[in-house]
mmCIF file of the N, C-alpha and C atoms, coordinates in Angstrom:
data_MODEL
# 
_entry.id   MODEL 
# 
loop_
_atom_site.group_PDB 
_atom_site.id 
_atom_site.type_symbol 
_atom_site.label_atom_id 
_atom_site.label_alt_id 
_atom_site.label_comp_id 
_atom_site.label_asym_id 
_atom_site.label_entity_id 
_atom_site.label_seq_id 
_atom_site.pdbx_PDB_ins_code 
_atom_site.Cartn_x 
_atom_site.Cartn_y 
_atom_site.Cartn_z 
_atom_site.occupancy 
_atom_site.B_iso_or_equiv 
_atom_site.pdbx_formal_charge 
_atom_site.auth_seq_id 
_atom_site.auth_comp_id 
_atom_site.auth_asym_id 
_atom_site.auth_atom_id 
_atom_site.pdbx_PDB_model_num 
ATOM 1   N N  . UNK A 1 1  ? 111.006 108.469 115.293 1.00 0.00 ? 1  UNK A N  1 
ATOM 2   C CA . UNK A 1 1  ? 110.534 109.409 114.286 1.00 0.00 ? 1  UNK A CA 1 
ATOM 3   C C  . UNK A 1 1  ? 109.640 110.496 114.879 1.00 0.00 ? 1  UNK A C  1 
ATOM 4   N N  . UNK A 1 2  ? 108.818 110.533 115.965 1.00 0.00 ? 2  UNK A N  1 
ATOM 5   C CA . UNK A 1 2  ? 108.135 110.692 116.388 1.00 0.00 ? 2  UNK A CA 1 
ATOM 6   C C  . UNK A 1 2  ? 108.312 112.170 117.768 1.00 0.00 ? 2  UNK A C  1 
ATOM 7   N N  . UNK A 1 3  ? 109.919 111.757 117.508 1.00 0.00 ? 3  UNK A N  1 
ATOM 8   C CA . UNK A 1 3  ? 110.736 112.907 118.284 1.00 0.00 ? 3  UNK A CA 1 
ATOM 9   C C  . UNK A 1 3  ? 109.984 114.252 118.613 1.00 0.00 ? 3  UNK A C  1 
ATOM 10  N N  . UNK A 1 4  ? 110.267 115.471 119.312 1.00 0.00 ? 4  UNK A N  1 
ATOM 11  C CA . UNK A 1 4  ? 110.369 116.447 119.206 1.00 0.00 ? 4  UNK A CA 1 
ATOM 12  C C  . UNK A 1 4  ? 111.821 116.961 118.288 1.00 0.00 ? 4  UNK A C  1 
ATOM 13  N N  . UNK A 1 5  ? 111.528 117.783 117.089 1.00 0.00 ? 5  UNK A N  1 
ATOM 14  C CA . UNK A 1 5  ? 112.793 118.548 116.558 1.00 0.00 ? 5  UNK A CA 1 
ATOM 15  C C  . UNK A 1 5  ? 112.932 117.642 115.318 1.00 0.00 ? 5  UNK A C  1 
ATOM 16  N N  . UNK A 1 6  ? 112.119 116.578 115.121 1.00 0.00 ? 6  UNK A N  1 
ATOM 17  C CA . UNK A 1 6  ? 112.564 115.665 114.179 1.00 0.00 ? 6  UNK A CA 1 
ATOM 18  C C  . UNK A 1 6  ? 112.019 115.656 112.637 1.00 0.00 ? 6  UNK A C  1 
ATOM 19  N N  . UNK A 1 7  ? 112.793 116.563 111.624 1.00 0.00 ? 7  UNK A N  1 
ATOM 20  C CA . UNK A 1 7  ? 111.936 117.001 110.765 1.00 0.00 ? 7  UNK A CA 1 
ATOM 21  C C  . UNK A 1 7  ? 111.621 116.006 109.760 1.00 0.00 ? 7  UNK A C  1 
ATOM 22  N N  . UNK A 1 8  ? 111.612 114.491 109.995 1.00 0.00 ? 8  UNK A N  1 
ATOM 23  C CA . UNK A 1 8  ? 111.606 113.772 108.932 1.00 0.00 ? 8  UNK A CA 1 
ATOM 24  C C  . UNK A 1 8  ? 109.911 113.114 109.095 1.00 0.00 ? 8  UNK A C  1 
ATOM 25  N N  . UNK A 1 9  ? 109.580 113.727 110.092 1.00 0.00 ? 9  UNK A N  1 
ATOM 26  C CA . UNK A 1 9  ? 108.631 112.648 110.311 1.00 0.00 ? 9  UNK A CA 1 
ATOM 27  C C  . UNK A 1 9  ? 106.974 112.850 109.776 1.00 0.00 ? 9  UNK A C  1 
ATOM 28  N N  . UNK A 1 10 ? 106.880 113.975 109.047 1.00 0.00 ? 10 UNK A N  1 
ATOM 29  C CA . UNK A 1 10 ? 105.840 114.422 107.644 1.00 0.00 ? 10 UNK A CA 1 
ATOM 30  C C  . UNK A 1 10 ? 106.430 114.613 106.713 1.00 0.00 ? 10 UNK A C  1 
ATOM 31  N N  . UNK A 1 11 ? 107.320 114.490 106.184 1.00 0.00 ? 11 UNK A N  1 
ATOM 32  C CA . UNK A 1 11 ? 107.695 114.922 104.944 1.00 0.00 ? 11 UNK A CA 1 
ATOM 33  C C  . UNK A 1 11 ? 107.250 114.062 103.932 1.00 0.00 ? 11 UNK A C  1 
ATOM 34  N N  . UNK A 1 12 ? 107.014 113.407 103.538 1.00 0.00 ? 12 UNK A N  1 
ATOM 35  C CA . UNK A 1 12 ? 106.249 112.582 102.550 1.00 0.00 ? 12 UNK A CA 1 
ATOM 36  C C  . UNK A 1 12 ? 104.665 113.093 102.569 1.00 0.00 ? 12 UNK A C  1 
ATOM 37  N N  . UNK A 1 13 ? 104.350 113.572 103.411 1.00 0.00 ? 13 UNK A N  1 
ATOM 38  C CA . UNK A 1 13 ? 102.971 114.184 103.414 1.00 0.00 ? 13 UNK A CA 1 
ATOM 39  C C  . UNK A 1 13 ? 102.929 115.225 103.192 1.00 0.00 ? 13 UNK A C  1 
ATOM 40  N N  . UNK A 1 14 ? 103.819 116.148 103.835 1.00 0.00 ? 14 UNK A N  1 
ATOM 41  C CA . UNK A 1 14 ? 103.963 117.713 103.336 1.00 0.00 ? 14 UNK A CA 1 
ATOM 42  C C  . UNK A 1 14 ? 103.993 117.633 102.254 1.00 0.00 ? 14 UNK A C  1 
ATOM 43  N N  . UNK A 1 15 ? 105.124 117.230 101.264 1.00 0.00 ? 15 UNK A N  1 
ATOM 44  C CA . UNK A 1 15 ? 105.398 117.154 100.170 1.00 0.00 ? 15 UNK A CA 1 
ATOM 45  C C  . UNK A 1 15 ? 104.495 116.447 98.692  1.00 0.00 ? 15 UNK A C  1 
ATOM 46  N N  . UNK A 1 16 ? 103.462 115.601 99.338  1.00 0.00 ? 16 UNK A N  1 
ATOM 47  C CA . UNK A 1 16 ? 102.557 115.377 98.465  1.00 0.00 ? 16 UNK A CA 1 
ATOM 48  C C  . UNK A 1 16 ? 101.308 116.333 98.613  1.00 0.00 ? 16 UNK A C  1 
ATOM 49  N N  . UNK A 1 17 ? 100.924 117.624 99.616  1.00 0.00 ? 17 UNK A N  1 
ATOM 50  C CA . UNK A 1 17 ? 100.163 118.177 99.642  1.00 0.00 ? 17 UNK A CA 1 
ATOM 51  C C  . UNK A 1 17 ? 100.564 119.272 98.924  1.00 0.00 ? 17 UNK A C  1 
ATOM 52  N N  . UNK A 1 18 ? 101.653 119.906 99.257  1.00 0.00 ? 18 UNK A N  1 
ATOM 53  C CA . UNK A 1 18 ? 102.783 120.731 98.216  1.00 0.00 ? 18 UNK A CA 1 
ATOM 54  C C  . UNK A 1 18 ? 102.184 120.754 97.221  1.00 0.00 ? 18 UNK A C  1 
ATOM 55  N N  . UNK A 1 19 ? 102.448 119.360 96.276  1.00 0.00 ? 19 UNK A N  1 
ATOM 56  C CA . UNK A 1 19 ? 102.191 118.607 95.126  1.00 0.00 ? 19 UNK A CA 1 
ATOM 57  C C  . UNK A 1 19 ? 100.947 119.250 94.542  1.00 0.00 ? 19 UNK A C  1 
ATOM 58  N N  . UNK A 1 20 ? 100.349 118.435 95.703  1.00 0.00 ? 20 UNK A N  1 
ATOM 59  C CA . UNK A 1 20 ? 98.581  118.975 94.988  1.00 0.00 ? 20 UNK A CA 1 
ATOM 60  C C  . UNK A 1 20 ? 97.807  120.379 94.963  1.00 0.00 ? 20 UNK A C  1 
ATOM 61  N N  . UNK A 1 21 ? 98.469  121.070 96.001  1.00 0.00 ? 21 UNK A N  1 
ATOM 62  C CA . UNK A 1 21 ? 98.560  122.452 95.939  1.00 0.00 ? 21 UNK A CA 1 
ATOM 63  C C  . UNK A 1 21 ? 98.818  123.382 94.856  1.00 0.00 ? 21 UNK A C  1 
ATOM 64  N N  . UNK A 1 22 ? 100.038 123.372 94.785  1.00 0.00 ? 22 UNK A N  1 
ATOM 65  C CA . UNK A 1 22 ? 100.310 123.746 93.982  1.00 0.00 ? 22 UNK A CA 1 
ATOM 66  C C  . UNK A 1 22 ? 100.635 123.953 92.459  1.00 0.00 ? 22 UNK A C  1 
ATOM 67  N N  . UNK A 1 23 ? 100.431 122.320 91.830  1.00 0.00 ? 23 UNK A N  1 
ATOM 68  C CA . UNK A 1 23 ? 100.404 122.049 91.013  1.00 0.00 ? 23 UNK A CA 1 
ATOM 69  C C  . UNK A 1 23 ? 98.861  122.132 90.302  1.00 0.00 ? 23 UNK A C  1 
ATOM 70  N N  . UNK A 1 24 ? 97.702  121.665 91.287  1.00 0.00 ? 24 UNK A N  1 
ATOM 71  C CA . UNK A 1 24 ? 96.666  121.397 90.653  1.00 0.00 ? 24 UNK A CA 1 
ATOM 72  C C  . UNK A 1 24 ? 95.707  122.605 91.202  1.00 0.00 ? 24 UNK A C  1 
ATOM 73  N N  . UNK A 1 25 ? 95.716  122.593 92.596  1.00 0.00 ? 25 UNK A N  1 
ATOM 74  C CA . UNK A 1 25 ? 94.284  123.073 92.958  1.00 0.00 ? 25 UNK A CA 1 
ATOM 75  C C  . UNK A 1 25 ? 94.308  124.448 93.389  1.00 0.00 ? 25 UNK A C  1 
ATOM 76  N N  . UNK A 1 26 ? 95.005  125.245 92.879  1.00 0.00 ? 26 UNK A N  1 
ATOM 77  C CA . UNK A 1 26 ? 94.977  126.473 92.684  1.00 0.00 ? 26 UNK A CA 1 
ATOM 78  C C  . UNK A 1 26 ? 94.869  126.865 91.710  1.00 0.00 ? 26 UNK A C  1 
ATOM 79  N N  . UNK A 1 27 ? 94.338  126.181 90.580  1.00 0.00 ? 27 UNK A N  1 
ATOM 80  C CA . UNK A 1 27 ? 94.117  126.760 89.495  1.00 0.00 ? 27 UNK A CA 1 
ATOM 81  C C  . UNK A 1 27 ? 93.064  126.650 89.467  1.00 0.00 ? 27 UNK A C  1 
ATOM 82  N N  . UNK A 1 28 ? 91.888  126.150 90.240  1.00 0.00 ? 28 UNK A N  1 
ATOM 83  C CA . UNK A 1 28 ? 90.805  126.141 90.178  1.00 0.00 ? 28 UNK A CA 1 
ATOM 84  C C  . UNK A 1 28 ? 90.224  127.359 91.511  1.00 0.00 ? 28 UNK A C  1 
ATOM 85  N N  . UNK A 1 29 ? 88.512  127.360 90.850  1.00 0.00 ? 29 UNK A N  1 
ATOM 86  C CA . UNK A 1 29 ? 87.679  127.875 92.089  1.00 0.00 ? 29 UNK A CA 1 
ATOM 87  C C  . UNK A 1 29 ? 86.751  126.980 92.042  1.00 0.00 ? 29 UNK A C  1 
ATOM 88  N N  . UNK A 1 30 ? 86.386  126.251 93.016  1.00 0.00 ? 30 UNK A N  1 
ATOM 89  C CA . UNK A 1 30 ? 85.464  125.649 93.722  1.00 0.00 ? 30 UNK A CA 1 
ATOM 90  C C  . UNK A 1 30 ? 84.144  126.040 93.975  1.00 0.00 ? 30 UNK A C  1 
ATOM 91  N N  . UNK A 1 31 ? 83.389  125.706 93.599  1.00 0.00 ? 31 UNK A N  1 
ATOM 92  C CA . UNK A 1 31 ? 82.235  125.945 93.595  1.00 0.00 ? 31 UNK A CA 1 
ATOM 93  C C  . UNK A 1 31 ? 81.127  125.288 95.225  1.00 0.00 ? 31 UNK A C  1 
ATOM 94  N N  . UNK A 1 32 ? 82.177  124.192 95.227  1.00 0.00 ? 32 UNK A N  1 
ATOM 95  C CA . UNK A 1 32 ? 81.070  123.260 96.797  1.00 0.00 ? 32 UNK A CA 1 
ATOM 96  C C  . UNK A 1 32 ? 82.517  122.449 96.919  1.00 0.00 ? 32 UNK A C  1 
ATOM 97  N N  . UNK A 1 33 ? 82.192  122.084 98.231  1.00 0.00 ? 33 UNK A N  1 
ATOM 98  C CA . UNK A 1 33 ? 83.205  120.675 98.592  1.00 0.00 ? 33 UNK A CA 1 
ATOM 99  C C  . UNK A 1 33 ? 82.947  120.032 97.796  1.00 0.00 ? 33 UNK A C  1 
ATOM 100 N N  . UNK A 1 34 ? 81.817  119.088 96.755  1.00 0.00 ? 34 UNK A N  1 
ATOM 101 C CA . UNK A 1 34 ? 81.670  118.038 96.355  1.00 0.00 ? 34 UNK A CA 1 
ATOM 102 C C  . UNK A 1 34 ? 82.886  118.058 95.388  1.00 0.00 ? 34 UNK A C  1 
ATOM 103 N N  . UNK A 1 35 ? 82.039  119.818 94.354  1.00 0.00 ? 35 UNK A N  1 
ATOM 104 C CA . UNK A 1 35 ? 83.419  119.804 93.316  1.00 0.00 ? 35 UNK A CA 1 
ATOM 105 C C  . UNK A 1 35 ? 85.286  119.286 93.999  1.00 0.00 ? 35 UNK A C  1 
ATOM 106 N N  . UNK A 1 36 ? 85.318  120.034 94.970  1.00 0.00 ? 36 UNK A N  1 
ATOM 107 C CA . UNK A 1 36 ? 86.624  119.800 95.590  1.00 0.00 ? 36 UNK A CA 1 
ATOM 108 C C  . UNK A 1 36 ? 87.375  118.292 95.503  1.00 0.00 ? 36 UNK A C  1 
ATOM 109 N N  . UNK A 1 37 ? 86.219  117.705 95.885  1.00 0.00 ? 37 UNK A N  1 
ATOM 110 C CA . UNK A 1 37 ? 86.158  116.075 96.554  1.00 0.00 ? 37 UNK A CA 1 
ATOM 111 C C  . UNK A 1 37 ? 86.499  115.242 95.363  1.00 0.00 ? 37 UNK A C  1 
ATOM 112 N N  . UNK A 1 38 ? 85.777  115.649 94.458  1.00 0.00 ? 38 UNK A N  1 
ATOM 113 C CA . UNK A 1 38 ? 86.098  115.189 92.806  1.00 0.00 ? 38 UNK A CA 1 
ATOM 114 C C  . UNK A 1 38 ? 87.254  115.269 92.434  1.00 0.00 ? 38 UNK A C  1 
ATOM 115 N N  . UNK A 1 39 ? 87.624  116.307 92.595  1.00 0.00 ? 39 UNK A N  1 
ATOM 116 C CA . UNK A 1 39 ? 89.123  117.232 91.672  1.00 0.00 ? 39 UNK A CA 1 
ATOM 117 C C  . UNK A 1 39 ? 90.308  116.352 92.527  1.00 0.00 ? 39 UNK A C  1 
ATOM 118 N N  . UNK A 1 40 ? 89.968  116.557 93.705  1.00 0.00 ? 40 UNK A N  1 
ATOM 119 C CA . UNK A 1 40 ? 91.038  115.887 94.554  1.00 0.00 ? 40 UNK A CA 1 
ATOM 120 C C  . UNK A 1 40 ? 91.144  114.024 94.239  1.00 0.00 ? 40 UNK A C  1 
ATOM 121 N N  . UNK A 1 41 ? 90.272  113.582 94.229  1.00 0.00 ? 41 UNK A N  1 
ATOM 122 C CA . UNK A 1 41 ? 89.982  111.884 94.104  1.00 0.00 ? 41 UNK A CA 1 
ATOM 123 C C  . UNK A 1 41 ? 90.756  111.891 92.364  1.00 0.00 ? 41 UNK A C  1 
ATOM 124 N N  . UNK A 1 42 ? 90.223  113.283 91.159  1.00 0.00 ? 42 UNK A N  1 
ATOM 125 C CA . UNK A 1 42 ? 91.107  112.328 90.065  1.00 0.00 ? 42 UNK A CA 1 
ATOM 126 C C  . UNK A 1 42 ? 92.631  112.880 89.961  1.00 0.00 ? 42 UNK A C  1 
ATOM 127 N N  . UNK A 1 43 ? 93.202  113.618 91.153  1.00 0.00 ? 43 UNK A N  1 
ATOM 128 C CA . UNK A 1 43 ? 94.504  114.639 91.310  1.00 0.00 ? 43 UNK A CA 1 
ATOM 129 C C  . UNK A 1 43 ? 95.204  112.669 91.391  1.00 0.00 ? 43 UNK A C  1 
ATOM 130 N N  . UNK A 1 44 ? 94.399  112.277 92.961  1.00 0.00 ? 44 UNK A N  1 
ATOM 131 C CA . UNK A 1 44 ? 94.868  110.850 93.102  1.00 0.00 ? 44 UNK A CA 1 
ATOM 132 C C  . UNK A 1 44 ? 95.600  109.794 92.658  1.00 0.00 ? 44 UNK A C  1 
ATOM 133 N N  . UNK A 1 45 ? 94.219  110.144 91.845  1.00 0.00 ? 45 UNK A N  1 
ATOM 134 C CA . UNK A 1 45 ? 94.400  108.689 90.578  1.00 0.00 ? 45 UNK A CA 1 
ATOM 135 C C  . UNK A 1 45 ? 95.498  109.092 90.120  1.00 0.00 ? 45 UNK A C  1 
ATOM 136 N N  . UNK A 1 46 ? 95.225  110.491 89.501  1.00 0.00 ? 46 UNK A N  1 
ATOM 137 C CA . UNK A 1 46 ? 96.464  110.681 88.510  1.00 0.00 ? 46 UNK A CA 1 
ATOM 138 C C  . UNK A 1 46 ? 97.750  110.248 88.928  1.00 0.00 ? 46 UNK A C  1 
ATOM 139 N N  . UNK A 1 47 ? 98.092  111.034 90.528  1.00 0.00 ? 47 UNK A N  1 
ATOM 140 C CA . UNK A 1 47 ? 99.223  110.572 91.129  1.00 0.00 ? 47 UNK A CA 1 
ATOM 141 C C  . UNK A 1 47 ? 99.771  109.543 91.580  1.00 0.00 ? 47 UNK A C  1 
ATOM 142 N N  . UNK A 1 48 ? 98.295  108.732 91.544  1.00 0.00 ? 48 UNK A N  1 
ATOM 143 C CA . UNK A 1 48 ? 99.453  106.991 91.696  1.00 0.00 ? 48 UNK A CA 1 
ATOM 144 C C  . UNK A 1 48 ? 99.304  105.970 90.776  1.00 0.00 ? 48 UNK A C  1 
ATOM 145 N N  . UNK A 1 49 ? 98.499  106.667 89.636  1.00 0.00 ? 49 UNK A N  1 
ATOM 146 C CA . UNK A 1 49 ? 98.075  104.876 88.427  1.00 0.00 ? 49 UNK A CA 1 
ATOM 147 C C  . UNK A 1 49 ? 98.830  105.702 86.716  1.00 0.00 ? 49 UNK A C  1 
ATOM 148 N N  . UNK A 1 50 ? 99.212  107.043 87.125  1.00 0.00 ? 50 UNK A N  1 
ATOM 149 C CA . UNK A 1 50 ? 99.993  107.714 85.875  1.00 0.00 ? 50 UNK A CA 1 
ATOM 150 C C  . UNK A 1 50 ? 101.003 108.341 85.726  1.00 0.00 ? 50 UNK A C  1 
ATOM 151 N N  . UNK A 1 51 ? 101.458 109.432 86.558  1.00 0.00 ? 51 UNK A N  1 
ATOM 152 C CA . UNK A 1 51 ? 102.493 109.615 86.794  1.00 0.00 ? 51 UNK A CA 1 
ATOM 153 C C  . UNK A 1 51 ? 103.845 109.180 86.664  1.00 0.00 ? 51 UNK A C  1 
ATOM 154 N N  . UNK A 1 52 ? 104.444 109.518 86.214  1.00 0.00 ? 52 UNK A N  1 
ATOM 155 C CA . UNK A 1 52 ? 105.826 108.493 86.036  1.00 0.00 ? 52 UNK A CA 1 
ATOM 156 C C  . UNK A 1 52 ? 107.105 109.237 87.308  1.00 0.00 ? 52 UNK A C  1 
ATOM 157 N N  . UNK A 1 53 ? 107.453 108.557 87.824  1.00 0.00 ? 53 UNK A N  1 
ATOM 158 C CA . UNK A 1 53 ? 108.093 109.026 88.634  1.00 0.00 ? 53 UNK A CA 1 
ATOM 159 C C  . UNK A 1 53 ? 110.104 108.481 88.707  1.00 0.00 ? 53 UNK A C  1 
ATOM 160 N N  . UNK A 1 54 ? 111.069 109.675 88.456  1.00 0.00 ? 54 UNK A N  1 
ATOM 161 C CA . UNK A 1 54 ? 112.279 109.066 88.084  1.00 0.00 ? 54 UNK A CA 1 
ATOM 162 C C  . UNK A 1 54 ? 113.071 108.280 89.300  1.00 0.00 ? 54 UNK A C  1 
ATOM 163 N N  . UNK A 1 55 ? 112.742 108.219 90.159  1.00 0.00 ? 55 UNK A N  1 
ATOM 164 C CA . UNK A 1 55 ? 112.832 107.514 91.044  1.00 0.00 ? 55 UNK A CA 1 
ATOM 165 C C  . UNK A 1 55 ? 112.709 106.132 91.435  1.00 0.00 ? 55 UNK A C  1 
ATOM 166 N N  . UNK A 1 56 ? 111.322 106.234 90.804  1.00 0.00 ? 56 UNK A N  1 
ATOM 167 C CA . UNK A 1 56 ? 110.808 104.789 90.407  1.00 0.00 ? 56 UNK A CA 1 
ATOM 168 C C  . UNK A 1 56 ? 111.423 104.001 89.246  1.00 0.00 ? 56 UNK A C  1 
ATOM 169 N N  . UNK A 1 57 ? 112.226 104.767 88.838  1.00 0.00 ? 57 UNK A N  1 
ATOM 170 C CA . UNK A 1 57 ? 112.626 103.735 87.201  1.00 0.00 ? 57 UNK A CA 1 
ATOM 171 C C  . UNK A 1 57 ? 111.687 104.544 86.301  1.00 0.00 ? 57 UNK A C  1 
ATOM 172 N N  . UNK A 1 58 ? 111.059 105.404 86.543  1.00 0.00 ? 58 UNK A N  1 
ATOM 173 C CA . UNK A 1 58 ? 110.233 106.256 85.192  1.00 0.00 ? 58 UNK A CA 1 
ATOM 174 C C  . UNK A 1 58 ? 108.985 105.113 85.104  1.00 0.00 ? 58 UNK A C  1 
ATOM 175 N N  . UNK A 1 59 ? 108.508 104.544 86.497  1.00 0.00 ? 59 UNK A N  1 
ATOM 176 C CA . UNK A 1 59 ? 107.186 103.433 86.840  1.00 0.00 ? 59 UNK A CA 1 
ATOM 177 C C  . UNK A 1 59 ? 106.500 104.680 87.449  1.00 0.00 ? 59 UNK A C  1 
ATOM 178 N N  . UNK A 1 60 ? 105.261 104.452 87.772  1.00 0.00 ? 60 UNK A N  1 
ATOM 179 C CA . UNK A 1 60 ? 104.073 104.891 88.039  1.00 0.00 ? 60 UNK A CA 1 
ATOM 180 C C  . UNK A 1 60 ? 104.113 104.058 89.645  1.00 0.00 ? 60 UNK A C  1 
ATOM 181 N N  . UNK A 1 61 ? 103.830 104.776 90.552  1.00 0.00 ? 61 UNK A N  1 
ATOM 182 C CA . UNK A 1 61 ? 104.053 104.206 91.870  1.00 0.00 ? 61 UNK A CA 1 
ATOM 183 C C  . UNK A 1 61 ? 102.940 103.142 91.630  1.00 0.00 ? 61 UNK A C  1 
ATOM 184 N N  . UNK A 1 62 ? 102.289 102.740 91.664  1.00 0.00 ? 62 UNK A N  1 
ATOM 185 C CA . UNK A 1 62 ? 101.388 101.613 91.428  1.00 0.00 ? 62 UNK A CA 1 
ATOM 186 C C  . UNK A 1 62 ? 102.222 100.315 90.479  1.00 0.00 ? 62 UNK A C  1 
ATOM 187 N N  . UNK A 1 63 ? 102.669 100.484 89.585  1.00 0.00 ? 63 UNK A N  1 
ATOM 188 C CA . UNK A 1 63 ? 103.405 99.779  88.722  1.00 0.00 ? 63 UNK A CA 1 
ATOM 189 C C  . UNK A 1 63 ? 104.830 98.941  89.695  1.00 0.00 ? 63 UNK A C  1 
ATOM 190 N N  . UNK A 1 64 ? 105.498 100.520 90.360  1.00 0.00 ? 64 UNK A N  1 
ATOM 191 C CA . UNK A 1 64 ? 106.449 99.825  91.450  1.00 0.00 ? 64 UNK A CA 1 
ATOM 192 C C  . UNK A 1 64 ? 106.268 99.197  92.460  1.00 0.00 ? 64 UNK A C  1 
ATOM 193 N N  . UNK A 1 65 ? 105.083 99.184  92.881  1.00 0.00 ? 65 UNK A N  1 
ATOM 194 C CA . UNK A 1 65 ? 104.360 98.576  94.037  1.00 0.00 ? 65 UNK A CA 1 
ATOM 195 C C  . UNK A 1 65 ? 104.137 97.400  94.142  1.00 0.00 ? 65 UNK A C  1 
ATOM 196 N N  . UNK A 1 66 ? 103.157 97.303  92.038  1.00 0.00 ? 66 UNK A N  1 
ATOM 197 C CA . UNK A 1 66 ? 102.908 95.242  91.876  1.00 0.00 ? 66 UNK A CA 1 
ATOM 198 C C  . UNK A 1 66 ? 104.156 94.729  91.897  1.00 0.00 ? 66 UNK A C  1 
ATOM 199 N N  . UNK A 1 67 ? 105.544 95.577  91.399  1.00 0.00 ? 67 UNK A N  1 
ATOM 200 C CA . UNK A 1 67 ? 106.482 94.763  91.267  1.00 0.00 ? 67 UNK A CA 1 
ATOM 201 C C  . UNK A 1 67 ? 107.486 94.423  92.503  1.00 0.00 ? 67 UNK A C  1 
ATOM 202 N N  . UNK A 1 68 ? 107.196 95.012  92.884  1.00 0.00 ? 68 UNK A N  1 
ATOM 203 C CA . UNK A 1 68 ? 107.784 94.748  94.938  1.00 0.00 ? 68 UNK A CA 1 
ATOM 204 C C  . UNK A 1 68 ? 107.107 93.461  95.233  1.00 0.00 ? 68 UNK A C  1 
ATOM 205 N N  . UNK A 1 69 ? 105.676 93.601  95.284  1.00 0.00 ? 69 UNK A N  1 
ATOM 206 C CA . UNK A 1 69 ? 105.065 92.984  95.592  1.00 0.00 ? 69 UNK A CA 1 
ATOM 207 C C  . UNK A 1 69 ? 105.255 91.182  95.044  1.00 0.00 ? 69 UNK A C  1 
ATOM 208 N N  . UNK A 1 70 ? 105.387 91.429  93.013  1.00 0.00 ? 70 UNK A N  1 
ATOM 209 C CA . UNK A 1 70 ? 105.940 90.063  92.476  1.00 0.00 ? 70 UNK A CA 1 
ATOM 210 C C  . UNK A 1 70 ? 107.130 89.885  93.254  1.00 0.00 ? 70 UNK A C  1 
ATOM 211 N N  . UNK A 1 71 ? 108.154 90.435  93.592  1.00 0.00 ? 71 UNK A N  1 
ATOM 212 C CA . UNK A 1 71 ? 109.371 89.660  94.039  1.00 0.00 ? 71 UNK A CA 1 
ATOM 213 C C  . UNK A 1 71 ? 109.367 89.451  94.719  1.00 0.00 ? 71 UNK A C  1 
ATOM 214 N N  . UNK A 1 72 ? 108.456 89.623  96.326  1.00 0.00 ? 72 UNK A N  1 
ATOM 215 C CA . UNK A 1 72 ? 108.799 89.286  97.468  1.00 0.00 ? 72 UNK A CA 1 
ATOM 216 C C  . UNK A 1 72 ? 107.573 88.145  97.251  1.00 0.00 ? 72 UNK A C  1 
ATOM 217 N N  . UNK A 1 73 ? 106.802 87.836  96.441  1.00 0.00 ? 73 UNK A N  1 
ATOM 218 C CA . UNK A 1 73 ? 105.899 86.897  96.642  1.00 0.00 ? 73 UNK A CA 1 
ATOM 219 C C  . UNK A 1 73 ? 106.955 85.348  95.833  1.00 0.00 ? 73 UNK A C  1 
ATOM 220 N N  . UNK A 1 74 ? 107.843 85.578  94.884  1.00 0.00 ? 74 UNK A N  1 
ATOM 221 C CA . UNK A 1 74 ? 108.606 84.633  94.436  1.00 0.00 ? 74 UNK A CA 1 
ATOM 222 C C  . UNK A 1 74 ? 109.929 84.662  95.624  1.00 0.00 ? 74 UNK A C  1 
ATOM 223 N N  . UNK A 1 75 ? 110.158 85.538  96.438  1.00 0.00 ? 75 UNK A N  1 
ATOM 224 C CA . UNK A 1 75 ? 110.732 84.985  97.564  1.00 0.00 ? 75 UNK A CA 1 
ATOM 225 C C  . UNK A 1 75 ? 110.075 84.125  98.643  1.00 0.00 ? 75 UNK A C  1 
ATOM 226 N N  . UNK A 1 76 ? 108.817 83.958  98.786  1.00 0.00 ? 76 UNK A N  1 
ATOM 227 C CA . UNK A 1 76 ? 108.568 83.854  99.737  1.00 0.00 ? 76 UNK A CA 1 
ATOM 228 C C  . UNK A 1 76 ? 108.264 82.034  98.819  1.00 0.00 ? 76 UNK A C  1 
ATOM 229 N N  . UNK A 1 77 ? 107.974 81.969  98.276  1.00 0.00 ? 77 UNK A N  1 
ATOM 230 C CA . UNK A 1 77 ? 107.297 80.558  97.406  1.00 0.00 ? 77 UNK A CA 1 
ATOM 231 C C  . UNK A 1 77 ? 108.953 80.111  97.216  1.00 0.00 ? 77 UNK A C  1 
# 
């Protein structure tokens, strides 16, 4: 992954900064980092405990996560 030329190997990061970019934090002006630090921590939340994502089954990545998590724990028992 790690290649030279290999464009796969941020894209999940690009694409969630994208996200927050453009969706959220340009609609604001900032007053201090703290404000920033705030805005960004409930962009977060939002994006992984609300969000519904169609990918996920229309789950909230957190939601798809416990449930990965239940099935591989009843595989493993």
């Amino acid at each position: 992954m790690n290649r030279k030329g290999n464009c796969w190997d941020n894209s999940v990061a690009e694409s969630f900064f994208k996200s927050i970019k453009y969706e959220y934090l340009y609609r604001f002006k900032f007053q201090s980092m703290k404000e920033l630090r705030i805005e960004v921590s409930k962009y977060i939340y939002w994006y992984n405990h609300k969000r519904l994502h169609s990918t996920l089954g229309y789950k909230t990545p957190v939601e798809r996560e416990n449930e990965l998590n239940f099935i591989n724990l009843k595989r493993i028992a």
